[in-house]
PDB file of N, CA, C and O in Angstrom:
ATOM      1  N   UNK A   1      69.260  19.458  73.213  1.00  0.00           N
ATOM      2  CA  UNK A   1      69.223  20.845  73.585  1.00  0.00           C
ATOM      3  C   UNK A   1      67.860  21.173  74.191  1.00  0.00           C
ATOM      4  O   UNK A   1      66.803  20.624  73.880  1.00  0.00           O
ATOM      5  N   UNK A   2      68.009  22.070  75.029  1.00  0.00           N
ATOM      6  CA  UNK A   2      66.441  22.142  75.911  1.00  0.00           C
ATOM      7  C   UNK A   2      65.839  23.380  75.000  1.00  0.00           C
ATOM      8  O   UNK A   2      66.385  24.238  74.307  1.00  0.00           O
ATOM      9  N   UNK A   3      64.527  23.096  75.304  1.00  0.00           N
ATOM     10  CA  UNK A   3      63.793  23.783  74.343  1.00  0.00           C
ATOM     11  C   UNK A   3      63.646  25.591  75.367  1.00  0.00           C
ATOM     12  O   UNK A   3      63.468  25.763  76.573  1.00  0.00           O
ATOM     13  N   UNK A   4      63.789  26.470  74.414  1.00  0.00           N
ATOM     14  CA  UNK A   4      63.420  27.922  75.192  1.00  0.00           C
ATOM     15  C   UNK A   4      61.980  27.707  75.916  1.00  0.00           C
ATOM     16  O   UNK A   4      61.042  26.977  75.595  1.00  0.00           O
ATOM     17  N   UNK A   5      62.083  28.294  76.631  1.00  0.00           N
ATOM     18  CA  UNK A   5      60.280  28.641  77.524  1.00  0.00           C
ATOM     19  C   UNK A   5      59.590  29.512  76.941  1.00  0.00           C
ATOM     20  O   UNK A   5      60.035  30.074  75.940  1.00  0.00           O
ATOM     21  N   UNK A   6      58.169  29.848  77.528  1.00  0.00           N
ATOM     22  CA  UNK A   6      57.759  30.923  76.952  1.00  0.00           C
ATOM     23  C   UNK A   6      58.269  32.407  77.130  1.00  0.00           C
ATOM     24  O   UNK A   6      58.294  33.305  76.288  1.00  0.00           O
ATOM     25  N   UNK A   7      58.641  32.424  78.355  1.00  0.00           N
ATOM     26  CA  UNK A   7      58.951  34.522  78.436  1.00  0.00           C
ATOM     27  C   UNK A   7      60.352  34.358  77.504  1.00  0.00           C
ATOM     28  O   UNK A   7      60.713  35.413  76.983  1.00  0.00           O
ATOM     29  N   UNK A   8      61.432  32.830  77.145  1.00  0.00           N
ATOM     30  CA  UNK A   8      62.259  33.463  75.987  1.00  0.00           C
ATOM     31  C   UNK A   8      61.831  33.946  74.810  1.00  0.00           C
ATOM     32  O   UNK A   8      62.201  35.006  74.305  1.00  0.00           O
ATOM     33  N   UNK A   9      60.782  32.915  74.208  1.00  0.00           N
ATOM     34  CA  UNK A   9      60.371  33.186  73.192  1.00  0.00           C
ATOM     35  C   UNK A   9      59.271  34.511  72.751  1.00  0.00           C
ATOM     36  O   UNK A   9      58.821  34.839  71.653  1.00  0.00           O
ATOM     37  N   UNK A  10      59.014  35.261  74.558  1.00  0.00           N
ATOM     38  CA  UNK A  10      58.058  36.123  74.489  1.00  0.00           C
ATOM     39  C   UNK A  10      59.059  37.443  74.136  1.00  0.00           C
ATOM     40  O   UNK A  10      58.816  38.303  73.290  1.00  0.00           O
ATOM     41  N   UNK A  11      60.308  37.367  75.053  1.00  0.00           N
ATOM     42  CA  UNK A  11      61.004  38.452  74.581  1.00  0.00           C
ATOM     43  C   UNK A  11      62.344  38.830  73.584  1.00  0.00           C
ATOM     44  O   UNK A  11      63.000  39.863  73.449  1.00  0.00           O
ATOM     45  N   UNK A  12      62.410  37.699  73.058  1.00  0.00           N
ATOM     46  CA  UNK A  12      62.733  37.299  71.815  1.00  0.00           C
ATOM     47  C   UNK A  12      62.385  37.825  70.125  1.00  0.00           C
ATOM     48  O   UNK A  12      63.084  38.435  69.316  1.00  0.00           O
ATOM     49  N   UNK A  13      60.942  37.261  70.040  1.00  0.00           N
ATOM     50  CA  UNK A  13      60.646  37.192  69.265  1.00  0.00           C
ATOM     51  C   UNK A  13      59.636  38.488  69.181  1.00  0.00           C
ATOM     52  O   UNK A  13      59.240  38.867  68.079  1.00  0.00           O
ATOM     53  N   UNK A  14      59.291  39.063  70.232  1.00  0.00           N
ATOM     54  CA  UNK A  14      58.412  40.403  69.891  1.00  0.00           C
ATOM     55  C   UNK A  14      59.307  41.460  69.445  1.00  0.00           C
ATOM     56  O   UNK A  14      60.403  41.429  70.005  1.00  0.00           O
ATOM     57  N   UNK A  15      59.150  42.333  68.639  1.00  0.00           N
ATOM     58  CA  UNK A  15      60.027  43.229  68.027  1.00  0.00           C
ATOM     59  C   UNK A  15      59.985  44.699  69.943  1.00  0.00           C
ATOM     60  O   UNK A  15      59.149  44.897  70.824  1.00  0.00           O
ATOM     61  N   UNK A  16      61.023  45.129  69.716  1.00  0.00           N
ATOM     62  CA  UNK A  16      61.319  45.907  70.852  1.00  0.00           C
ATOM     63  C   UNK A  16      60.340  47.213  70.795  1.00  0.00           C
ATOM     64  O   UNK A  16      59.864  47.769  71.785  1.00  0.00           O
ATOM     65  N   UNK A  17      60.170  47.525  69.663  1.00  0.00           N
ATOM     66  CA  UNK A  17      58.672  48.856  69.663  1.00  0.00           C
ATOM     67  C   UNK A  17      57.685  48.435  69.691  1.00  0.00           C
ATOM     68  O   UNK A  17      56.807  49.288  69.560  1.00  0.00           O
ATOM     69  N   UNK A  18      57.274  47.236  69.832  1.00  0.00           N
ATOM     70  CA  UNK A  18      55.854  46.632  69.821  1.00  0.00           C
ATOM     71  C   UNK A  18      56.188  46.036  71.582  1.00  0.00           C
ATOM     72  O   UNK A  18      55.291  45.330  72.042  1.00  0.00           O
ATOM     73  N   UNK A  19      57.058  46.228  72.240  1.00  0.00           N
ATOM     74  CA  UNK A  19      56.937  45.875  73.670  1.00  0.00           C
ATOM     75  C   UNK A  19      56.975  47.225  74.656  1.00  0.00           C
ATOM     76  O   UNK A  19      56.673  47.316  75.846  1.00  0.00           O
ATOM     77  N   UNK A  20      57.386  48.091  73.859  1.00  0.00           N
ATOM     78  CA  UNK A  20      58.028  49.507  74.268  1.00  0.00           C
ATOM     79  C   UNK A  20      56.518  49.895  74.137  1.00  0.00           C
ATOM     80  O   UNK A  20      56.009  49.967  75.255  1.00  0.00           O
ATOM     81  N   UNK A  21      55.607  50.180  73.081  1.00  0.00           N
ATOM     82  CA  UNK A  21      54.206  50.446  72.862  1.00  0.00           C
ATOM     83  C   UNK A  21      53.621  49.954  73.749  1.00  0.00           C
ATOM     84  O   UNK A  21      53.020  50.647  74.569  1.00  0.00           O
ATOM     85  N   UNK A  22      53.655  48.496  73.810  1.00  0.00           N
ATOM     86  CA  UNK A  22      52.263  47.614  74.521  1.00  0.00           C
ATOM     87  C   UNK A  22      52.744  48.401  76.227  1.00  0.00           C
ATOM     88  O   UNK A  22      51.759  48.722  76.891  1.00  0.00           O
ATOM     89  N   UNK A  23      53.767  48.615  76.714  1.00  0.00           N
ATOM     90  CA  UNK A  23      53.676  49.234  77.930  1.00  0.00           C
ATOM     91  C   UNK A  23      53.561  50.337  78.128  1.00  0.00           C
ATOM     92  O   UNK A  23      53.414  50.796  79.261  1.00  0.00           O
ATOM     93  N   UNK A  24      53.606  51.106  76.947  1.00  0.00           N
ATOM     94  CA  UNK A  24      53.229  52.705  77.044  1.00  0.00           C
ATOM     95  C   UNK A  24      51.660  52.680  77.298  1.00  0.00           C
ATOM     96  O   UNK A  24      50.893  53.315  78.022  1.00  0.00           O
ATOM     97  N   UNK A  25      51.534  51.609  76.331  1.00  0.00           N
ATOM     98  CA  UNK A  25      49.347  51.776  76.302  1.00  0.00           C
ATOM     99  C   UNK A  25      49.589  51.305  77.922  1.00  0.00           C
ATOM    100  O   UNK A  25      49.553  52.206  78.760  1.00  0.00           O
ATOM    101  N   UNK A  26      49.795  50.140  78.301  1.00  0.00           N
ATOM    102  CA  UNK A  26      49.514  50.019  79.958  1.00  0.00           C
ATOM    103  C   UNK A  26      49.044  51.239  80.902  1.00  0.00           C
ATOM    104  O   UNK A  26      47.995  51.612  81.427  1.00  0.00           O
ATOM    105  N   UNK A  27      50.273  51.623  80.840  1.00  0.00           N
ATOM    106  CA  UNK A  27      50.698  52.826  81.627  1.00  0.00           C
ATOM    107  C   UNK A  27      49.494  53.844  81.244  1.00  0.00           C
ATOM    108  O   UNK A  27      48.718  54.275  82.097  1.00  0.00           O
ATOM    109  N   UNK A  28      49.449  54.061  80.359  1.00  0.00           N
ATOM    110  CA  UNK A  28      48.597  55.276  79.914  1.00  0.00           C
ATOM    111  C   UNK A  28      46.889  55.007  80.514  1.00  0.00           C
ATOM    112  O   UNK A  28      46.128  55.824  81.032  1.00  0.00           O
ATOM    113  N   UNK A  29      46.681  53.592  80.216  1.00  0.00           N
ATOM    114  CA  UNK A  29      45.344  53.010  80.463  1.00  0.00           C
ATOM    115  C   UNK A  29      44.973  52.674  81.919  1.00  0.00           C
ATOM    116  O   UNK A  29      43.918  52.448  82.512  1.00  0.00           O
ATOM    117  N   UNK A  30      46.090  52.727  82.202  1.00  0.00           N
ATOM    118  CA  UNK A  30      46.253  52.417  83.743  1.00  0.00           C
ATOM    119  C   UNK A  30      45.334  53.963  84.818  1.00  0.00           C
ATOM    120  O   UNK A  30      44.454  54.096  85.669  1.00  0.00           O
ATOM    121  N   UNK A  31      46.343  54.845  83.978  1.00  0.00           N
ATOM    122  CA  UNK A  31      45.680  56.322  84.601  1.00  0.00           C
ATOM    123  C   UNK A  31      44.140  56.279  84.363  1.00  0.00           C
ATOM    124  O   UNK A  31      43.651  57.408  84.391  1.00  0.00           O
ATOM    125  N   UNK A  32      43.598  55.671  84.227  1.00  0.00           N
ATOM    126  CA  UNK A  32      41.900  55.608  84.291  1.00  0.00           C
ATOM    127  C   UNK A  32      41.563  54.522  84.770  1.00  0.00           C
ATOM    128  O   UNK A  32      40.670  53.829  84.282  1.00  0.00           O
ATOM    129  N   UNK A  33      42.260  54.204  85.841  1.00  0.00           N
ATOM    130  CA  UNK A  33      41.803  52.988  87.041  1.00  0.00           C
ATOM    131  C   UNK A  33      40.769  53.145  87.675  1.00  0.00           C
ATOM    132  O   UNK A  33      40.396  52.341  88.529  1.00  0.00           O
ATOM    133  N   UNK A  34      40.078  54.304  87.334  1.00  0.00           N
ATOM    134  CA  UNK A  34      38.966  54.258  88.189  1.00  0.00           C
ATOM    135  C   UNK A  34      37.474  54.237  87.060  1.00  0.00           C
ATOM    136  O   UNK A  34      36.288  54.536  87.195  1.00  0.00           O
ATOM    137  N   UNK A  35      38.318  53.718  85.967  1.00  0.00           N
ATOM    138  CA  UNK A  35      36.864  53.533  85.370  1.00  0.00           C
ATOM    139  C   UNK A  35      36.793  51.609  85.248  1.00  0.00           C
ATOM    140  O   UNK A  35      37.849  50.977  85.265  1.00  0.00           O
ATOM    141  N   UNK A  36      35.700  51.031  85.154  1.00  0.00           N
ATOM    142  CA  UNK A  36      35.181  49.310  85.024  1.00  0.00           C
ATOM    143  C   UNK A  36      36.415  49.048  83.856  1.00  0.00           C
ATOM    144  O   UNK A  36      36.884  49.648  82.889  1.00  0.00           O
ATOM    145  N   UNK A  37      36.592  47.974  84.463  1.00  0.00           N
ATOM    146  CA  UNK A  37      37.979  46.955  83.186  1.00  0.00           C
ATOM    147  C   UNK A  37      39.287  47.518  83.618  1.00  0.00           C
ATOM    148  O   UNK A  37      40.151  46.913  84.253  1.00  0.00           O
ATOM    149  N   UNK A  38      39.342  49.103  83.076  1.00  0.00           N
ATOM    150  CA  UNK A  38      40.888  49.652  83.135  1.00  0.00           C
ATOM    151  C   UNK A  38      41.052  49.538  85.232  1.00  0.00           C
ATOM    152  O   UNK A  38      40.349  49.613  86.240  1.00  0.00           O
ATOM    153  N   UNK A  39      42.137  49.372  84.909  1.00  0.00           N
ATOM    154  CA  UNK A  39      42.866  49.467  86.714  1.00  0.00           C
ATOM    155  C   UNK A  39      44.326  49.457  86.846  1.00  0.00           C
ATOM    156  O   UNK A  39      45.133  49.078  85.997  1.00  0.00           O
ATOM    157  N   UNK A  40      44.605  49.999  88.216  1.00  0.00           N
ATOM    158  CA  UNK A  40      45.670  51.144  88.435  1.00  0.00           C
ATOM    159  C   UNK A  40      46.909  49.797  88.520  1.00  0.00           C
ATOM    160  O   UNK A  40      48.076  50.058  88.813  1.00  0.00           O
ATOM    161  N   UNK A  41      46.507  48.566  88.261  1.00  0.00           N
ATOM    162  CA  UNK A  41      47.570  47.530  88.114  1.00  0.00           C
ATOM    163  C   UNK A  41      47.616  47.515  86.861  1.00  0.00           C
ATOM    164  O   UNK A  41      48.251  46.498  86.580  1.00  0.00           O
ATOM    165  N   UNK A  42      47.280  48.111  85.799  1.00  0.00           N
ATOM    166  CA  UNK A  42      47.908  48.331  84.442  1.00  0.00           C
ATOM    167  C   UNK A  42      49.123  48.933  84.303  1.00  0.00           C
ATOM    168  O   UNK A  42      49.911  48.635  83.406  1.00  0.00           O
ATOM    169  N   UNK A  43      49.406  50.108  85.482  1.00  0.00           N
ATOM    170  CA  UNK A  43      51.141  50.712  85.658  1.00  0.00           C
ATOM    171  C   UNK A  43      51.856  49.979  86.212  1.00  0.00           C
ATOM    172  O   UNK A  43      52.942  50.484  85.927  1.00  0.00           O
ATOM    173  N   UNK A  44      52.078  49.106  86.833  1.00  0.00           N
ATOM    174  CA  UNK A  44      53.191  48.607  86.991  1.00  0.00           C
ATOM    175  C   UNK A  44      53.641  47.829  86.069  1.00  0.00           C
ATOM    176  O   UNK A  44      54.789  47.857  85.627  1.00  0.00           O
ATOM    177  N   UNK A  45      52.406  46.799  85.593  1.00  0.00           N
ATOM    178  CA  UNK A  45      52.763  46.213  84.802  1.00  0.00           C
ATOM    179  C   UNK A  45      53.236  46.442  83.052  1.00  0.00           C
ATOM    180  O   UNK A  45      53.609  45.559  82.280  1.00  0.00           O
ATOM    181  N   UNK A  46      53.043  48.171  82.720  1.00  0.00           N
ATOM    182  CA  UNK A  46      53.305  48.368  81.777  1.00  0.00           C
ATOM    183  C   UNK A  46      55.152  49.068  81.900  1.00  0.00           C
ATOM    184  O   UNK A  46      56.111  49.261  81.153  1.00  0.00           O
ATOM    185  N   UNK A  47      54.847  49.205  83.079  1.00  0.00           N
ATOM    186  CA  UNK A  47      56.591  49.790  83.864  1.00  0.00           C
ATOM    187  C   UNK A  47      57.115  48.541  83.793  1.00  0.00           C
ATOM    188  O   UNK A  47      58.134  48.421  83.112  1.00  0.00           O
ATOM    189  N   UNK A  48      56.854  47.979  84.107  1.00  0.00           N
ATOM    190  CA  UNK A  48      57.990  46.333  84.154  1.00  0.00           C
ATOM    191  C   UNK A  48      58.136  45.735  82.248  1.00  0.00           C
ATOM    192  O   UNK A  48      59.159  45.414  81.644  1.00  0.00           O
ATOM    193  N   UNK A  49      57.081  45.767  81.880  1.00  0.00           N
ATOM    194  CA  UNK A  49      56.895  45.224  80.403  1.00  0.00           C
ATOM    195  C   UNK A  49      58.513  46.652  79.736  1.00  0.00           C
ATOM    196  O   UNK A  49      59.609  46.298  79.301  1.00  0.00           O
ATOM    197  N   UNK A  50      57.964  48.301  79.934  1.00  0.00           N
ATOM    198  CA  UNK A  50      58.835  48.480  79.381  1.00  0.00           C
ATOM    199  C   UNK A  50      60.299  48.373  80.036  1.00  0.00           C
ATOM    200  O   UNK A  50      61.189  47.986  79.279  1.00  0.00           O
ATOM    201  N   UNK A  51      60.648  48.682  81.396  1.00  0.00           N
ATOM    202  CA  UNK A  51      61.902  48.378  81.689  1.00  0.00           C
ATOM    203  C   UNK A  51      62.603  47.282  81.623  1.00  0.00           C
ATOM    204  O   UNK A  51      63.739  47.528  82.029  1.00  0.00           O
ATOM    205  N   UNK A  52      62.473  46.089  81.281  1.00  0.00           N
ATOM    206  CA  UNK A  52      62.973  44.730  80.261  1.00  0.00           C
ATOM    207  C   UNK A  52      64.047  45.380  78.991  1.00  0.00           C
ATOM    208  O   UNK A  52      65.104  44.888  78.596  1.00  0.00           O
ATOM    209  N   UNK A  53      63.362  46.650  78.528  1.00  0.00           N
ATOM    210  CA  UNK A  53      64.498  47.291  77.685  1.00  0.00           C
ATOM    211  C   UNK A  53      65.251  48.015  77.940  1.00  0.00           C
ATOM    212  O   UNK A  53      65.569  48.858  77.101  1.00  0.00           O
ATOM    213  N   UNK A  54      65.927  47.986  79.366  1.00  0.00           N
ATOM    214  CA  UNK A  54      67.125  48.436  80.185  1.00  0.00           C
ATOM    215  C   UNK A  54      67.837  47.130  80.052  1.00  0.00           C
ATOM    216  O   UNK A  54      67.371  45.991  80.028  1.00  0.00           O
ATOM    217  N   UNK A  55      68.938  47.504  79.980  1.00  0.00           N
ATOM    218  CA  UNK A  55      69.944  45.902  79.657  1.00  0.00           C
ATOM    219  C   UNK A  55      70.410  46.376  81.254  1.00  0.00           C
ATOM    220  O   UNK A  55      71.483  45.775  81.310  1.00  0.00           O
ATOM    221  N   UNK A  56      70.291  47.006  82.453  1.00  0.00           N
ATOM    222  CA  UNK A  56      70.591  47.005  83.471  1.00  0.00           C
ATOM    223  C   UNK A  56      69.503  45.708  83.770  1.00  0.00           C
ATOM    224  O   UNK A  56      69.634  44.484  83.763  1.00  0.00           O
ATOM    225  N   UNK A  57      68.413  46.597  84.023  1.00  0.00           N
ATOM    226  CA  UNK A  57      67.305  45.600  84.419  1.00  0.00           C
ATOM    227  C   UNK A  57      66.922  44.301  83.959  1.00  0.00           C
ATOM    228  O   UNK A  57      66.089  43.580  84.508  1.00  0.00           O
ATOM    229  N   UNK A  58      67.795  43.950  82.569  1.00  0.00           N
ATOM    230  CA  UNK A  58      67.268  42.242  82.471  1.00  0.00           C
ATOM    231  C   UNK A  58      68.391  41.627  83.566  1.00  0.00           C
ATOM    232  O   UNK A  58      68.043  40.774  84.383  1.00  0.00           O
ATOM    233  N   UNK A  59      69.783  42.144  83.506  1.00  0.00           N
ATOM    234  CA  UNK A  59      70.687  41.936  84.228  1.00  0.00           C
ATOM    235  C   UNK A  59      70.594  41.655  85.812  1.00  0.00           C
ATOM    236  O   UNK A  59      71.174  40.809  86.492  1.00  0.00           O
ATOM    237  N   UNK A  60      70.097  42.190  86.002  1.00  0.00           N
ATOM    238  CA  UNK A  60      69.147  42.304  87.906  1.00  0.00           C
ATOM    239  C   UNK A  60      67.922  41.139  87.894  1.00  0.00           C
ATOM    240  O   UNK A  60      67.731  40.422  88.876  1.00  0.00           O
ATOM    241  N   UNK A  61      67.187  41.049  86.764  1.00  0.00           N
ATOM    242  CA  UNK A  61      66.409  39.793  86.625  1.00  0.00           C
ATOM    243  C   UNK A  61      66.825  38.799  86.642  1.00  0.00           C
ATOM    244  O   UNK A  61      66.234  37.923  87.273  1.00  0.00           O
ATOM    245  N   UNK A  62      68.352  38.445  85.762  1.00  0.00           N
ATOM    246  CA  UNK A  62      68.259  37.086  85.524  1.00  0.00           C
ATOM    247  C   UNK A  62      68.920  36.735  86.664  1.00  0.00           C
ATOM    248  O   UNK A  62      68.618  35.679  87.220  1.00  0.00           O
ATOM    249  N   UNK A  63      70.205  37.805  87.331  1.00  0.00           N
ATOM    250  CA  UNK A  63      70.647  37.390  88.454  1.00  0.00           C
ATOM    251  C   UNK A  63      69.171  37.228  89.792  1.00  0.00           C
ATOM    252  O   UNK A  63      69.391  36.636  90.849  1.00  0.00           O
ATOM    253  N   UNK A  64      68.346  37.593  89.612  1.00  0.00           N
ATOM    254  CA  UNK A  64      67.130  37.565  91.104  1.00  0.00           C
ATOM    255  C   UNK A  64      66.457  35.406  90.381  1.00  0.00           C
ATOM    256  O   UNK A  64      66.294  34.348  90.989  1.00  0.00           O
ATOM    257  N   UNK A  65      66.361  35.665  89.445  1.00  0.00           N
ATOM    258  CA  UNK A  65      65.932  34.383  88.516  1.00  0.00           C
ATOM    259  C   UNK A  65      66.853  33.301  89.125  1.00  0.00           C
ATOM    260  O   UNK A  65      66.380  32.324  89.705  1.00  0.00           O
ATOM    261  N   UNK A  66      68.066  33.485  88.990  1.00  0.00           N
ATOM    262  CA  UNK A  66      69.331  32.646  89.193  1.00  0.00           C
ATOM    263  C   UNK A  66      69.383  32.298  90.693  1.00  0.00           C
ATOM    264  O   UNK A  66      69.780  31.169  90.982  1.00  0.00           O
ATOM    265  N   UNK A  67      69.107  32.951  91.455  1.00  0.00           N
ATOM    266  CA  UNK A  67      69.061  33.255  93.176  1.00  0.00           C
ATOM    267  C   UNK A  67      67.735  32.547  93.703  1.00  0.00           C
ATOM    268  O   UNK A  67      67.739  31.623  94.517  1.00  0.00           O
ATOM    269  N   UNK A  68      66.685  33.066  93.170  1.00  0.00           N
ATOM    270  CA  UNK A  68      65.507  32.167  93.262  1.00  0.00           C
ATOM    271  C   UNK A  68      65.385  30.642  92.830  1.00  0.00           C
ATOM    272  O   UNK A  68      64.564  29.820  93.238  1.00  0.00           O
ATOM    273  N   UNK A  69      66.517  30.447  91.803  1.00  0.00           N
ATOM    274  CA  UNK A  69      66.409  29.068  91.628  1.00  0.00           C
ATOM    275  C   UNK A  69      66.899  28.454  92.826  1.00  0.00           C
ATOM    276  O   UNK A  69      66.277  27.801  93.663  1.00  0.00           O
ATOM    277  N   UNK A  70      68.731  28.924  92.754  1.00  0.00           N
ATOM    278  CA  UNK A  70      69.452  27.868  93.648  1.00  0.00           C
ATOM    279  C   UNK A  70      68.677  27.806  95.350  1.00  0.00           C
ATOM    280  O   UNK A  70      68.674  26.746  95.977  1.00  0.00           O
ATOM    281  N   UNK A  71      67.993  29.233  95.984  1.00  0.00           N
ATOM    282  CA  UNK A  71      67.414  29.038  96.827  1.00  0.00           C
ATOM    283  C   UNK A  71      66.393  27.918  96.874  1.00  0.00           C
ATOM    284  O   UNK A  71      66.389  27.177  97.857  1.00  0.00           O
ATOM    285  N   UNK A  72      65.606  27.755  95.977  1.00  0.00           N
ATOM    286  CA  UNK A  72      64.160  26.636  95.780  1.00  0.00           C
ATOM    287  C   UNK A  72      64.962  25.441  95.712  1.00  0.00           C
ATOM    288  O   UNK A  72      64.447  24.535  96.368  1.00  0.00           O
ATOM    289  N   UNK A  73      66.306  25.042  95.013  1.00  0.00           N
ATOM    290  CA  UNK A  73      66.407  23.781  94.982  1.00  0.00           C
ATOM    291  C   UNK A  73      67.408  23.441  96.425  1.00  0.00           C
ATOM    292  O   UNK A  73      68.201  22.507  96.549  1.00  0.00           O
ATOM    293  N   UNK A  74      67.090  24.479  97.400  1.00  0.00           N
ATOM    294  CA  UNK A  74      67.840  23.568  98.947  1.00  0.00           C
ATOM    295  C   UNK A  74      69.437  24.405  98.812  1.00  0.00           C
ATOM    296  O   UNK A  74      70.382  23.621  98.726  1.00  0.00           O
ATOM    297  N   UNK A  75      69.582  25.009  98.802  1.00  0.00           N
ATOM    298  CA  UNK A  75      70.858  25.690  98.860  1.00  0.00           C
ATOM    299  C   UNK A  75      70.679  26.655  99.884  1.00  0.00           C
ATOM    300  O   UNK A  75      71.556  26.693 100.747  1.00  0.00           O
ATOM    301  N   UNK A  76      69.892  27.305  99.953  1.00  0.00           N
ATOM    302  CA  UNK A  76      69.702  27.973 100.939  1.00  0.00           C
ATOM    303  C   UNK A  76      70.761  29.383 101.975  1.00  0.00           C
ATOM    304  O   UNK A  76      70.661  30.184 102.903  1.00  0.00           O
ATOM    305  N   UNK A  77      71.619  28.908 101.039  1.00  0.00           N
ATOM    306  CA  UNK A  77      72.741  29.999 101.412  1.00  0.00           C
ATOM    307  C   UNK A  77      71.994  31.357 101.305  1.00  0.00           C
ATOM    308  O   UNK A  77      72.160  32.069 102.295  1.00  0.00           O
ATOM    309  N   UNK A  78      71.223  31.868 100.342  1.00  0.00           N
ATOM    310  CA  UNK A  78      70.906  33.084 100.360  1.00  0.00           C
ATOM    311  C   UNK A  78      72.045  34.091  99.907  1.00  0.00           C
ATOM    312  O   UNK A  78      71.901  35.312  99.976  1.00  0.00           O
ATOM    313  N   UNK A  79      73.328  33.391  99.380  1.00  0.00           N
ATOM    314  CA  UNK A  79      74.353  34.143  98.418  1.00  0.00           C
ATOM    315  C   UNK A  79      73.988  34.334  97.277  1.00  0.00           C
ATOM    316  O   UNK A  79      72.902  34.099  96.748  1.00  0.00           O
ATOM    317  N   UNK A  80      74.958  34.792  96.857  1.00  0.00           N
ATOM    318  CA  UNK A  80      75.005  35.306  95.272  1.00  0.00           C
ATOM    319  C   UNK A  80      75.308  34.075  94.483  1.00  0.00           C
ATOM    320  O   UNK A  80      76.284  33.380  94.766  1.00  0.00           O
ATOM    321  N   UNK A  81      74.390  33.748  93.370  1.00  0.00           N
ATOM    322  CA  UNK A  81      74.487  32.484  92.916  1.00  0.00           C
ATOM    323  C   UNK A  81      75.571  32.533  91.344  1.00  0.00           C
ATOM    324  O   UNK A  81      75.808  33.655  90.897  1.00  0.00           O
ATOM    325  N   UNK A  82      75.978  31.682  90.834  1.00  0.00           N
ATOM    326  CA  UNK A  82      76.931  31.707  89.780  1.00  0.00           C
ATOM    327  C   UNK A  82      76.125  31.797  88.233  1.00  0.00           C
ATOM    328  O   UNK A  82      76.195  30.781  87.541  1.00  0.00           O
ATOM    329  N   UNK A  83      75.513  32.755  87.790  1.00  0.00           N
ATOM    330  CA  UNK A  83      75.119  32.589  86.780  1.00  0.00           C
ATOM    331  C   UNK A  83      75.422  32.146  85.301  1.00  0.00           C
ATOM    332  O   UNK A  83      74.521  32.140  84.462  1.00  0.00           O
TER     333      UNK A  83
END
């Protein structure tokens, strides 16, 4: 059996309010991009961290995941791949 990767075991095993939090702080920390350390690439990335808890949006991931594979391994169709 193949072993999970890390982003399974990242979104797996973190409890869903401790991922829902860690992107609220993003977001929030983000709005003071204009001070040293904090920066305005803290919002997206706290927008993406929390929208993972849209079961739309993992759905749109794994299919873009699935598409990006069969494209990289020479398929090249650029269809909709069979997930």
């Amino acid at each position: 059996m193949k072993k999970p990767n890390h982003y399974y075991r990242m979104t797996v095993k973190a409890p869903r309010a401790s991922r829902i939090l860690v992107g609220l702080a993003l977001v929030i920390a983000g709005m003071f991009g204009f001070l040293p350390v904090l920066g305005f690439w803290m919002i997206p990335l706290g927008l993406a961290i929390m929208f993972f808890e849209v079961p739309w949006v993992r759905e749109r991931w794994r299919w873009a995941r699935a598409w990006w594979k069969a494209w990289r391994a020479g398929n090249g169709t650029g269809g909709t791949p069979s997930v």
